[in-house]
C-alpha positions in Angstrom: 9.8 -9.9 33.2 8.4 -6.6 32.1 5.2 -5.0 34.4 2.1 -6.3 32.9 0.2 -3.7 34.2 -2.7 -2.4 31.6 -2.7 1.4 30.5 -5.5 3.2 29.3 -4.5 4.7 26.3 -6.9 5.5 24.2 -6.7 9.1 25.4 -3.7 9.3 22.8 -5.4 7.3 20.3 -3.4 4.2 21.1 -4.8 1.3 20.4 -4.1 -1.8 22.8 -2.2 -3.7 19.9 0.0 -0.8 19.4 0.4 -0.1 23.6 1.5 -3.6 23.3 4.0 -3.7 20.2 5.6 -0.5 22.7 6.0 -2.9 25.8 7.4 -5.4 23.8 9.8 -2.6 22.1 11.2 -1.5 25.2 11.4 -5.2 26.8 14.3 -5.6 23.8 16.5 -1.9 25.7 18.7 -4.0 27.8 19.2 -6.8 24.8 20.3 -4.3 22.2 22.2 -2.0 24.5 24.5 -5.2 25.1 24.1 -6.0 21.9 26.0 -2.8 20.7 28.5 -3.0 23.4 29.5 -6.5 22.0 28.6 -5.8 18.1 31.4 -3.3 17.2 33.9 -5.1 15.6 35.0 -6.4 12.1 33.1 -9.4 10.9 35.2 -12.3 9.9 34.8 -12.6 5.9 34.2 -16.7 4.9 35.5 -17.8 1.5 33.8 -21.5 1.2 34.1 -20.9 -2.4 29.9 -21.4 -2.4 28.2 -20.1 -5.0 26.1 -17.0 -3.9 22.8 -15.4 -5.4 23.7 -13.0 -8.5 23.3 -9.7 -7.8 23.5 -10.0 -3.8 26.9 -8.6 -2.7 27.8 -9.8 1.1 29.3 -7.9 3.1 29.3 -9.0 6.8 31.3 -5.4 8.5 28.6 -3.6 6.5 25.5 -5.6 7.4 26.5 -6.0 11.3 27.3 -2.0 11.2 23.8 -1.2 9.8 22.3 -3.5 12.2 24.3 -1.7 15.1 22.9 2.1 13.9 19.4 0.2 13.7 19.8 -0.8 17.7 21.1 2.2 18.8 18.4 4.5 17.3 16.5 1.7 19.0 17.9 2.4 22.1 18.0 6.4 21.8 14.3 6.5 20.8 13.4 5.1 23.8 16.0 7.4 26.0 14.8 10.2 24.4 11.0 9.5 25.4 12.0 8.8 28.9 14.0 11.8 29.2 11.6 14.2 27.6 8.6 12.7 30.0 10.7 13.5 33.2 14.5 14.3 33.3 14.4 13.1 36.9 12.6 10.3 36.7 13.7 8.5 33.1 16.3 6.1 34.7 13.2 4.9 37.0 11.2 5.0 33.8 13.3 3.0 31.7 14.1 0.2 34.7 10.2 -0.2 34.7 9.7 -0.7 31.0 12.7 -2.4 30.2 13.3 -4.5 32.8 10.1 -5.0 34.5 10.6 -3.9 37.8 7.5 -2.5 39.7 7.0 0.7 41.0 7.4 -0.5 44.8 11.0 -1.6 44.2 11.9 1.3 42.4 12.6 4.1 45.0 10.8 6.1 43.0 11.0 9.8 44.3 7.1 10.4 43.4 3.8 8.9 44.2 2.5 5.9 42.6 0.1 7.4 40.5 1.7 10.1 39.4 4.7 7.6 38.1 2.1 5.9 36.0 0.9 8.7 34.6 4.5 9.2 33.6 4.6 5.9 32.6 1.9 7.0 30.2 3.1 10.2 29.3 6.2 8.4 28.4 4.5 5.5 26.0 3.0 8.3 24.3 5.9 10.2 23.4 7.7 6.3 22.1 4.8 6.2 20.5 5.3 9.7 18.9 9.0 9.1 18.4 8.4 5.4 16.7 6.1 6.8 14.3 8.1 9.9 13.1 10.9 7.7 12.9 8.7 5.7 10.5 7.8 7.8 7.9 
């Protein structure tokens, strides 16, 4: 369960739909970091002899591998915002985000408000990240 708490971020220009669609990003970190550990591999290849849509090649070792460089960049995007908001606080960051765990189980070595405003700093720069990524 992720930390709920509500950020003000419309001093970045962040709308409260886009804040959200972050939360909800970095709620997937652990998923597709186990994801990856378990996705390398070759696919099996099924002959059913079924016929298949013209034109639409299949190729199961190709699809899971671009779907494995899709989760990873997933998964470095959000590294790299944690790590460029604080290089001694990103693990705390991440464990927040990701997994939900609130600032007074963390051990955080910092006050409480100036994690959040990490915390923000941090949702800023996934923002940034997201978005360049994007384009």
């Amino acid at each position: 369960m992720a930390d709920r708490r509500k950020l003000d971020m419309s001093m970045f220009d962040i709308s409260e739909y886009a804040y959200k669609e972050l939360q909800y990003f970095c709620m997937q970190y652990r998923e597709k970091k186990k994801a990856i550990e378990d996705g390398y591999g070759v696919q099996a290849v099924r002959y059913d002899n079924l016929p298949h849509s013209s034109g639409n090649i299949s190729d199961p070792t190709y699809a899971n591998a671009s779907r494995m460089i899709k989760m990873k960049e997933d998964v470095e995007i959000i590294e790299r915002a944690a790590k460029e908001t604080d290089r001694e606080l990103y693990r705390y960051i991440i464990r927040n985000v990701s997994d939900g765990i609130p600032f007074e189980y963390l051990n955080v070595p910092c006050g409480r408000r100036q994690f959040y405003n990490k915390r923000r700093l941090f949702f800023y720069k996934l923002y940034c990240l997201k978005n360049k990524n994007a384009l």
